[in-house]
C-alpha positions as CSV (number, residue, x, y, z in Angstrom):
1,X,-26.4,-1.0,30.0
2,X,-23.4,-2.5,32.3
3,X,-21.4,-0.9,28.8
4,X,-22.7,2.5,29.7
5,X,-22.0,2.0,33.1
6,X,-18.3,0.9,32.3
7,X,-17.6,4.7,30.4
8,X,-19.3,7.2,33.1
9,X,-16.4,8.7,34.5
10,X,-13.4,8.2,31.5
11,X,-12.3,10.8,29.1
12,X,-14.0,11.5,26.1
13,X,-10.9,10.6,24.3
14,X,-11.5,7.1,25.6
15,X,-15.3,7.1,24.8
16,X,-13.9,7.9,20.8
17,X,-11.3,5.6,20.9
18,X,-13.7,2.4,22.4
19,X,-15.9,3.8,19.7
20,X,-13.3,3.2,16.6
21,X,-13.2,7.0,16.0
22,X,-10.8,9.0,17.6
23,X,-8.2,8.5,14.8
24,X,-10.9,10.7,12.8
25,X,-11.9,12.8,15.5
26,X,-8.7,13.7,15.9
27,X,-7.4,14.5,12.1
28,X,-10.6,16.6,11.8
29,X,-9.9,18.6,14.6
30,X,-6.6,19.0,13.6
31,X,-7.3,20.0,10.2
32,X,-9.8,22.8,11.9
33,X,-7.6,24.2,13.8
34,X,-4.5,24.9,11.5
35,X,-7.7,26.4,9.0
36,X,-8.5,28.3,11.7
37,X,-4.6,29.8,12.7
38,X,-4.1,30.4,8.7
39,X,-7.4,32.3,8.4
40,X,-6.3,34.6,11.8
41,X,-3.2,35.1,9.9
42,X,-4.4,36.3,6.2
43,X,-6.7,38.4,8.3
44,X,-3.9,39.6,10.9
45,X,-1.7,40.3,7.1
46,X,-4.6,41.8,5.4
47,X,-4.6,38.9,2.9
48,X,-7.0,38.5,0.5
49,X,-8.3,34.8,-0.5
50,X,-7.2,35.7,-4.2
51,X,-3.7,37.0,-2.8
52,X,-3.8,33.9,-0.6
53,X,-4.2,31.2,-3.5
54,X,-1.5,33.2,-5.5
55,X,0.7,32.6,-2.9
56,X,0.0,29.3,-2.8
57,X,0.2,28.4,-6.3
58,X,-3.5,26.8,-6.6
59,X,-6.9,28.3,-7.3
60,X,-9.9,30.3,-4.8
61,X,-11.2,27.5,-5.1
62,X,-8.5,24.8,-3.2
63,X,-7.8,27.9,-0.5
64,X,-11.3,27.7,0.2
65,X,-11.7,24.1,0.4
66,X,-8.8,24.1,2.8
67,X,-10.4,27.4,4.6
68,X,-13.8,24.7,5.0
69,X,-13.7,23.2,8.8
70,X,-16.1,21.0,7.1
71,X,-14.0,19.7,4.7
72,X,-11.0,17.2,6.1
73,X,-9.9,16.4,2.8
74,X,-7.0,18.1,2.7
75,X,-3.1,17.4,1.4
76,X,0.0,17.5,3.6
77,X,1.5,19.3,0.6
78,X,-1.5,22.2,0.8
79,X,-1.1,22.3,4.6
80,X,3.0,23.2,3.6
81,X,1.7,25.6,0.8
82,X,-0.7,27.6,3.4
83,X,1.3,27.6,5.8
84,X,4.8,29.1,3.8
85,X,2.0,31.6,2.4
86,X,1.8,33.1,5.6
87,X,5.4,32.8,6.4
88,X,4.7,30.2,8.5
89,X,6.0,26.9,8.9
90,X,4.0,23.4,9.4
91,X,5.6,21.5,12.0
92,X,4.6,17.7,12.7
93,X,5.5,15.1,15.1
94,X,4.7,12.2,16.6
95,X,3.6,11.8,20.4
């Protein structure tokens, strides 16, 4: 209990990162967002998902895996691909 105790009051950031989980938390969250900024963007472009994977070079079925916020499987190189589709670029860095 004294454990429990010990968290009331720190970030939930902390809680994830005492837990062994932020590192995932926080790849799966990024992951749903950039699906979620590429998605606004085929819809701002009037893309379609087939005009989308042509773009891309891959299949409907890849653009849709890496349109899933379930699904954090998901390549650096596709992440490029979407993001050049929608005349975009990916930018990373560390922090």
């Amino acid at each position: 209990m004294s454990d429990v105790h010990e968290r009331i009051g720190s970030s939930f950031e902390s809680f994830l990162e005492a837990e062994g989980r932020l590192e995932e938390a926080t790849q799966t969250a990024i992951k749903r967002v950039l699906a979620r900024q590429v998605a606004q963007l085929m819809d701002e472009q009037r893309l379609s998902k087939a005009e989308m994977a042509r773009r891309m070079q891959t299949s409907r079925a890849q653009l849709d895996r890496f349109l899933d916020p379930e699904n954090d499987a998901v390549t650096l190189q596709t992440m490029q691909k979407a993001a050049r589709a929608v005349g975009r670029r990916l930018r990373l860095e560390l922090a």
